[in-house]
N, C-alpha and C positions, 0 to 999 in steps of 0.2 A: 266544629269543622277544623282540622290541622292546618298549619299552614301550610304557605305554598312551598314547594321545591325550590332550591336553586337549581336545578336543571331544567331545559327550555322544554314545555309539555307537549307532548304526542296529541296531534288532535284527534277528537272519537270520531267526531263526524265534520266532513267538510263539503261543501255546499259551493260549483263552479260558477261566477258567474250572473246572469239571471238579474231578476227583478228580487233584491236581498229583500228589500222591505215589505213584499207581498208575503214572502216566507214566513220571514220571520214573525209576522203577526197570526199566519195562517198555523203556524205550530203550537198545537194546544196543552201537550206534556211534552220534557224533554230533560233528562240527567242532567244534573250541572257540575259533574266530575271532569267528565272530560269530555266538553264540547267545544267543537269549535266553528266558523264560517271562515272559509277562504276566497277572497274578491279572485278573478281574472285579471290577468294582464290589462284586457282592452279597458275593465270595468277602472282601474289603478290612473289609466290615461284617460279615459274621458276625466275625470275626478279632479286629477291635478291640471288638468286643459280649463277646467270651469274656474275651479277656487286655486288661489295665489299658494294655499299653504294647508293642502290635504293633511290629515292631522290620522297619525299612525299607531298602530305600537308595534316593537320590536322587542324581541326576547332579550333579556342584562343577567348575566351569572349571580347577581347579587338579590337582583327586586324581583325578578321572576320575568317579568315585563315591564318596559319603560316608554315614557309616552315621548314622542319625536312628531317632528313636520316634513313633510315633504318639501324643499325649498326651490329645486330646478321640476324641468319637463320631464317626466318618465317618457321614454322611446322603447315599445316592445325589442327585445332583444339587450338592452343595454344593459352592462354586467355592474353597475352603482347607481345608488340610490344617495343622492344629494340630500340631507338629513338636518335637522336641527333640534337639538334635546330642550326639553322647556328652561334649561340651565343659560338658555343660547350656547349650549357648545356644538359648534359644529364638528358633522358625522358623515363618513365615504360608506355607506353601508354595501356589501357585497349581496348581488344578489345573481340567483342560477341555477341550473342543476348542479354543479359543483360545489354551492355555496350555499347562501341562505334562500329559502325563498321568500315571497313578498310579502310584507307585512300585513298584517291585521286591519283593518280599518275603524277608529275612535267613533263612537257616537257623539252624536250631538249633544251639548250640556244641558238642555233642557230636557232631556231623558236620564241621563246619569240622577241615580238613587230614586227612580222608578221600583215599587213594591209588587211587580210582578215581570218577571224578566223578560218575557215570551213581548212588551209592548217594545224593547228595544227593537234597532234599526238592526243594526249585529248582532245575532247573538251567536261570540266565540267563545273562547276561556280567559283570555286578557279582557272583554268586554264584561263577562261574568264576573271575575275575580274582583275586579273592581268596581262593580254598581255594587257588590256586597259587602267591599269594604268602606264605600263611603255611607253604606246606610247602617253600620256599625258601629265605626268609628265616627262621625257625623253627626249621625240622627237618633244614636242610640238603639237601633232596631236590629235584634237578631232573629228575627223572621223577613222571608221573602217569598213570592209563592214564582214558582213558573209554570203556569199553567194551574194544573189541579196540585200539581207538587209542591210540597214546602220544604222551602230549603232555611235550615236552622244554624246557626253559628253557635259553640258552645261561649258562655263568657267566662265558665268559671268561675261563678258567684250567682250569689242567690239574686232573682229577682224580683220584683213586688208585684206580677201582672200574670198570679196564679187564683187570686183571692175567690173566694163567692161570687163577687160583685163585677169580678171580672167575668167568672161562667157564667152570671146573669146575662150579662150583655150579649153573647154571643150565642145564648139560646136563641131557638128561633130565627136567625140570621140569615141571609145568605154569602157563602163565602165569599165572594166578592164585595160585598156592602161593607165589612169590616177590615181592620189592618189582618196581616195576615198572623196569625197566629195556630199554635197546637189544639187549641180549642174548636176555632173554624175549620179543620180540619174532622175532627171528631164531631161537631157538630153537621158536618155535611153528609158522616156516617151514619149516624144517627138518623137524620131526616129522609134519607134514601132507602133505609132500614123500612120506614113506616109507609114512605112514599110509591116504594117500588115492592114493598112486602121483599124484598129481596136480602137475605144474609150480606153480610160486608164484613171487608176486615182490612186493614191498617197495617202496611210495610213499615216499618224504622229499619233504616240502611245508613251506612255511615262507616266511615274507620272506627279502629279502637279508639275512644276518647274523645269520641261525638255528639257525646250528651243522650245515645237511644234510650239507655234506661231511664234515662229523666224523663224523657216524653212519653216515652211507652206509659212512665206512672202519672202523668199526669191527662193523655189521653181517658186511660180507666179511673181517675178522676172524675173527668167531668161524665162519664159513663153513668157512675156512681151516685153523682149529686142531679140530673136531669132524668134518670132512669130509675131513681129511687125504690127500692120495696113498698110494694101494698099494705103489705102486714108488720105484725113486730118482730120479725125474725131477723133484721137487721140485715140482710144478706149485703148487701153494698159495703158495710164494714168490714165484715167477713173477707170480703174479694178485695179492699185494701189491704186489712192485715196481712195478707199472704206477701204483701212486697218486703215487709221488715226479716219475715226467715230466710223467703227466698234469696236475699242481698244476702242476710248471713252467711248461709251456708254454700251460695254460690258467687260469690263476687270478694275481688281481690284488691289490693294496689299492684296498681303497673308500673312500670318506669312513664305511661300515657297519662296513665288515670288513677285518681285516688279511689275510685268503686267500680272497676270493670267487669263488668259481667261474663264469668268463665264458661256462661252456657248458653244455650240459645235457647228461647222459650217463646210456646204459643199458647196464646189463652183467650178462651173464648169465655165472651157474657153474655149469658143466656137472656134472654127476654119471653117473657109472657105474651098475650095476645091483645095487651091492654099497654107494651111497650115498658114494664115494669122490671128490672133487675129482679129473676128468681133463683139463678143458680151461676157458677159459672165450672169449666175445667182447664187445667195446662197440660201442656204436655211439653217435655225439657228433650234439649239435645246434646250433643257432645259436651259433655260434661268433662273440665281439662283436669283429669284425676290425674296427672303428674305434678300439678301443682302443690300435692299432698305433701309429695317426697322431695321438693326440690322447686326452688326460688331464683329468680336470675338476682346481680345486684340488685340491692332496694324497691326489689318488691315483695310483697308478704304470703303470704298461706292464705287457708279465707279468713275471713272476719270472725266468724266463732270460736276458733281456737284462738284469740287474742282475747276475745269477750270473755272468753271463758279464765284465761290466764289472770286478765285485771283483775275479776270476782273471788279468786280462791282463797281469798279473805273470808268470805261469806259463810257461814255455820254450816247450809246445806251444802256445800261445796269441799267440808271437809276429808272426804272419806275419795274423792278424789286423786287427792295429794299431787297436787296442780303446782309447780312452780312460777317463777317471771319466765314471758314469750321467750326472753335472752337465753332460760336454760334448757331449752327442750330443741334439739338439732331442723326440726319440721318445721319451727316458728324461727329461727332465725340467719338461714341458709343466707338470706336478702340483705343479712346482716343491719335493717331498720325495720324495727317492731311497731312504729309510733309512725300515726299519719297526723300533722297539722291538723288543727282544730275538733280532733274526734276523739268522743272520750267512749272506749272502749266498755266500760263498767256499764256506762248509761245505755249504752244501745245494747247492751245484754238483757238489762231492763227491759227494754221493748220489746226483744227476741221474745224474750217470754209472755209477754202480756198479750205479745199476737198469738202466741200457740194457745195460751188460754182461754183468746178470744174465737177461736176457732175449733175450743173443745178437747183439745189433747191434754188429759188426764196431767197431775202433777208425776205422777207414778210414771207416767211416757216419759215424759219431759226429762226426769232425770236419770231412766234407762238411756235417752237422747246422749245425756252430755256425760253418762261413764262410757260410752263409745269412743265419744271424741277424745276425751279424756286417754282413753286407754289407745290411742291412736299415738297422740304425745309421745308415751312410755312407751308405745313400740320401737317408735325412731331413735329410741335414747338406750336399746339395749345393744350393747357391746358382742361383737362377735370377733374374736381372737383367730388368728391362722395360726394352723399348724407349722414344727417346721417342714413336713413335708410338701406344703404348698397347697397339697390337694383335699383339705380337710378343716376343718375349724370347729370352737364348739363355745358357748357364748360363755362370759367372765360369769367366774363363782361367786355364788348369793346375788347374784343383779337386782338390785333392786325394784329397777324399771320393771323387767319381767314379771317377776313378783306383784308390782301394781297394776300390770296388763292383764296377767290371770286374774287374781282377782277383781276387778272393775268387770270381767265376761264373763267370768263364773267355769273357766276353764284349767285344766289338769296341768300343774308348771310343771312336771317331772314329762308331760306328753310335748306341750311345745318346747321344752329345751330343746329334747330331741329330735324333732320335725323341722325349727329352724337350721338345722345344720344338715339335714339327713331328707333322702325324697326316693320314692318309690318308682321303681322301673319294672315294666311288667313287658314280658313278651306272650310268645304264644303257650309256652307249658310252665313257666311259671314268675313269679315274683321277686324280684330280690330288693335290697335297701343298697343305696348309694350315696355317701359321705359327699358333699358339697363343697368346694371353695370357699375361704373368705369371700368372694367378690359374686361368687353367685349366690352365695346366703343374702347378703344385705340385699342383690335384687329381690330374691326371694322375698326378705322382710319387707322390701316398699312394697311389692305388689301385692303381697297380703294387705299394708294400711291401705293402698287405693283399691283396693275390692271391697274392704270394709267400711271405705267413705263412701264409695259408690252404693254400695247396697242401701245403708243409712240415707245415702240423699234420694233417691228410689223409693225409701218404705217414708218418708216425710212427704214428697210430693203425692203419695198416694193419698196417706191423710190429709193434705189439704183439702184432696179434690172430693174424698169422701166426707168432707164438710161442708165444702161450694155445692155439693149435688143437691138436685131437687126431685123431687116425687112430683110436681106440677108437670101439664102436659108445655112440652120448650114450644114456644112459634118463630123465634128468630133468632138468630146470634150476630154479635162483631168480633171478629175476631182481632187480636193485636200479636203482630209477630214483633219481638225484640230477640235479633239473631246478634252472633259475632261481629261486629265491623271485621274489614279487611285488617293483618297485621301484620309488620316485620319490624322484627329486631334484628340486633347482632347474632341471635344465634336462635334459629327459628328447628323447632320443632316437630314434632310429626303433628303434634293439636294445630301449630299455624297452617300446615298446611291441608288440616282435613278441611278447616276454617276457612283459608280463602278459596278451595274446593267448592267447601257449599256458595262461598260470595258469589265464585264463578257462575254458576247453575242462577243464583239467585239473578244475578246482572242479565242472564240468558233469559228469563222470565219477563224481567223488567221491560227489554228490548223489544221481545215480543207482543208486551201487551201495548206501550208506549208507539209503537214504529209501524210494526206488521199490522197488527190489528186496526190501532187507529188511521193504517191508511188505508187498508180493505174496506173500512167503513166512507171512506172519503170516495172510494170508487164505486162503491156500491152504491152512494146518492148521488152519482156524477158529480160532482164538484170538482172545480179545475186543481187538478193537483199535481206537482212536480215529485216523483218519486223519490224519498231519500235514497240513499247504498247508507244506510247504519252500518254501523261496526258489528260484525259476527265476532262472537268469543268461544265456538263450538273449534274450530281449531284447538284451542286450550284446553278446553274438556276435552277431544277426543285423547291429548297425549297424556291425559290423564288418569280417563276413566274404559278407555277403548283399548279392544285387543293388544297386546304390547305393549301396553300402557305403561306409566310407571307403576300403578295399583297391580295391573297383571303379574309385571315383573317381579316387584317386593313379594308377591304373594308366591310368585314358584322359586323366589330365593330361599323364602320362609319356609319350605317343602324341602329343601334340599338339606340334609344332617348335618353338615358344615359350612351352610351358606352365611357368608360375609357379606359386610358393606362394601368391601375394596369390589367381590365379583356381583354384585348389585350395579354398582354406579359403573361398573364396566359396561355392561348390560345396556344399558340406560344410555351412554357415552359410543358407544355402538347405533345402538337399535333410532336414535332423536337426533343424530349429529347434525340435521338437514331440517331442521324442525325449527320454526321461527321463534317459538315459542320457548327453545330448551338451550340452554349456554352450558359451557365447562367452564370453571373459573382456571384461571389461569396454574395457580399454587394451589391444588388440591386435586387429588384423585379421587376421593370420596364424597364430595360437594358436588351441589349443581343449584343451575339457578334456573328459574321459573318466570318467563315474562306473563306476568295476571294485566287483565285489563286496567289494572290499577296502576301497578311497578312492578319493577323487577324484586324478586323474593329470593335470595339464597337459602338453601335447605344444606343443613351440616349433617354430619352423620352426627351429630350431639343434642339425642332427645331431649332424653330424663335427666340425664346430670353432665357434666361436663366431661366425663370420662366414659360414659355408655353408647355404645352405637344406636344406629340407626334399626337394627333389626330386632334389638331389645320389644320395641312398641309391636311387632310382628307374631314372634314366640311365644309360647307360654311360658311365661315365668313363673306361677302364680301354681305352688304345689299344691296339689290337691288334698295332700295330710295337716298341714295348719288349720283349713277351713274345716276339715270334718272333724278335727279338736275341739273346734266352737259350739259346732252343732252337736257334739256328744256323739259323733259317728265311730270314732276312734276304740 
């Protein structure tokens, strides 16, 4: 879980009023991002009318939230709030519609570090934030459930309460009878699975650097050790080995995270009718192939191309001709090659020992890694400008090149000429067009990310043609491990397909969380007070709805000389009135995105610090290098 903001939090949901503690027990799921409870006025004065010293919190630019007392009579209308911080410093708090409004209201201390949030009296985000930090920081517990949901704290270190002995315990369980754990959560799928004969499947949702890939692996863990194969086909090992490539070849360092996963993946485990692990498949999503051609500071490429750098010592690795991550442009944009405690060489090891264990031939394996390999040497071939500006042609004898062709078995006299050179066809005929420096080397990244993309394409295939079974399937779980929400200093078009999908996903959540389980509360009559949850289909519509931003991008992309400057124009026009869309101040080209998370600035700087925004839109990616490879040339 990141930490909190120093800015005071929007609440998602607020609650007028009323009988708080009815509610609050009465709500069986609920987000713990951003929620909140807001008492009334009258509720603020009975409170401080009963007890001498109504005990608050109040938003602090430093802590997020700070706990205060109430010390005088609150009087509806009165513009201060007579305060006392647990420091005894006294506090004139303003409060109004011009001002702050009323604070929060503390729980009782015999509820504080409570292991399911839904039994507090409050539940806001100051209430939240802190029953999770005192059973962290405390009790040592980074699990919490609220409700059916578990809410996880990452600690950034390993911990001992993965074991066997641990999944023993929790088999067979009900999740409430035990603490709350990733296991009881899985364990509840599982049982509902047999229980209700019904398919099930497991959200991990989280910012970048929230630990989803940890749980997601250890979800399909306990899948693995409770679900066991019948026969000796081992498949439960199988469907773990997949995690050691999958990390490879898709997971990076961030400036968050030292393994973050650049893709988003679903994967189902198949079950037999006896409840036995017989097969499983994935299916992967936006894959961030700019990551190929370009690093912010101090983050890296994926994992394979370092693994593979350590090893080029190795005999089979000779023919390669692999240098350190430091000489090859792709591996060290991030300018740090080395992550803390991880030995590069070793986890190559394991790469391989998973693709082994999964059946990919040694003969694949190292078609595999002259790809990646010949990926390297592309980013390291030299493309010289003419002086006329409008032409270039790559440095003589390159040697890079030379190890590209051959590692793909392609014609260097065809791609010299094709990096620099692209074919314009009209309606009666064809001719050749000389290239730029600056659109060749696009050229040349979109070649390596079409190349990594197809490679990571033809590897997930083979996994899934080794999880698959010929047994008739009777159920599955599925586990989705998607992108957490992201913003950096300089976000992307991958950040923002990403918190795109968050949006849609949060949109999902809400409905099944809100709508749903209150449909269900009316449909057995049960006395219920209607939430107003927070809608995020505003955000989507400026997104994905006519005149959208997606719309616009897409008929700038259409236009022969469409820019970012008449893009964000467009956009700065068509949203000005749009709660959701801002202009920054000092940019023409930028905008910013309020997601139900934060606020997100989007630069016009994709792929590299000097590429626009429409680069990710066009085609850059000439169609004559690729048909080099394939021998179409």
């Amino acid at each position: 879980m990141a930490a909190p903001r120093a800015e005071t939090p929007k609440p998602f949901i607020q609650f007028e009023g009323g009988n708080l503690q009815m509610k609050a027990e009465s709500l069986h799921i609920m987000t713990t991002s951003r929620t909140s409870m807001k008492v009334s006025c009258l509720e603020i004065i009975k409170l401080a009318d009963s007890e001498k010293f109504t005990r608050v919190w109040i938003p602090d630019q430093d802590e997020v939230w700070k706990a205060a007392e109430i010390t005088r009579d609150y009087k509806e209308g009165d513009l201060v709030l007579h305060l006392q911080l647990e420091d005894g410093t006294p506090l004139e708090y303003q409060v109004g519609p011009k001002s702050n409004a009323l604070p929060f209201l503390r729980n009782p201390d015999i509820l504080v570090g409570e292991n399911d949030l839904t039994a507090l009296s409050y539940l806001h985000e100051p209430a939240v934030l802190h029953n999770l930090r005192v059973r962290f920081l405390e009790s040592n517990n980074i699990y919490t459930y609220c409700g059916i949901v578990l809410v996880a704290i990452n600690p950034y270190e390993q911990l001992q309460i993965y074991g066997e002995e641990v999944i023993t315990a929790y088999n067979g369980q009900n999740m409430g009878d035990m603490d709350p754990h990733i296991f009881a959560v899985a364990e509840e799928a599982y049982k509902q699975m047999i229980r209700d004969e019904k398919n099930q499947s497991i959200i991990v949702s989280g910012e970048s650097g929230a630990g989803k890939t940890v749980s997601a692996k250890y979800a399909m863990r306990y899948f693995a050790t409770v679900g066991g194969s019948s026969s000796d086909a081992n498949v439960e090992e199988k469907v773990l080995a997949s995690n050691p490539i999958m990390e490879a070849i898709g997971n990076a360092k961030t400036t968050r995270n030292d393994n973050s996963s650049r893709f988003g993946k679903y994967i189902q485990i198949v079950f037999s009718k006896h409840y036995h692990i017989i097969g499983a498949n994935m299916r992967t999503y936006l894959l961030e192939k700019s990551r190929v051609v370009f690093q912010a500071e101090d983050e890296r490429n994926y994992h394979i191309f370092y693994q593979l750098c350590a090893s080029a010592s190795l005999p089979e690795f000779k023919e390669l001709s692999l240098m350190s991550a430091e000489d090859f442009t792709y591996t060290s944009l991030g300018e740090n090659i080395f992550i803390d405690g991880v030995n590069d060489a070793e986890d190559l090891t394991k790469t391989r020992e998973a693709f082994t264990l999964l059946g990919i031939k040694e003969s694949s394996q190292s078609g595999i890694f002259k790809i990646m390999a010949s990926i390297l040497h592309l980013g390291n071939v030299e493309i010289i400008s003419e002086r006329d500006g409008e032409s270039c042609h790559v440095g003589r004898n390159d040697v890079h090149l030379q190890h590209f062709c051959r590692l793909l078995g392609v014609e260097l006299k065809q791609m010299d000429h094709w990096l620099c050179h692209r074919k314009l066809a009209t309606a009666s005929e064809t001719y050749v067009k000389t290239m730029s420096c600056k659109q060749a080397n696009n050229a040349r990244d979109a070649l390596a990310k079409h190349i990594y993309a197809r490679l990571f394409d033809w590897i997930v295939g083979h996994i899934n043609k080794a999880l698959q079974t010929s047994s008739k399937q009777h159920s599955f779980i599925g586990v989705l491990d998607i992108y957490g929400f992201e913003t950096f200093e300089v976000n992307s078009f991958e950040q923002f397909c990403i918190n795109y999908a968050n949006e849609k996903l949060q949109q999902q959540f809400n409905s099944h969380v809100f709508k749903l389980e209150q449909d269900e509360y009316m449909k057995e009559n049960i006395p219920w007070t209607l939430i107003d949850f927070y809608d995020n289909q505003p955000c989507i519509d400026l997104i994905e709805a006519r005149l959208g931003i997606l719309d616009l991008l897409d008929e700038e992309c259409k236009v022969p000389k469409g820019t970012d400057q008449n893009w964000a124009q467009k956009l700065y026009k068509q949203h000005a009135s749009s709660a959701h869309f801002q202009k920054p101040r000092m940019s023409n080209t930028s905008f910013i995105i309020i997601h139900f998370a934060d606020k997100v600035s989007r630069t016009r700087r994709v792929i590299r610090s000097t590429e626009p925004i429409m680069i990710s839109g066009r085609k850059n990616l000439s169609s004559e290098p690729v048909e080099v490879q394939a021998g179409k040339t």
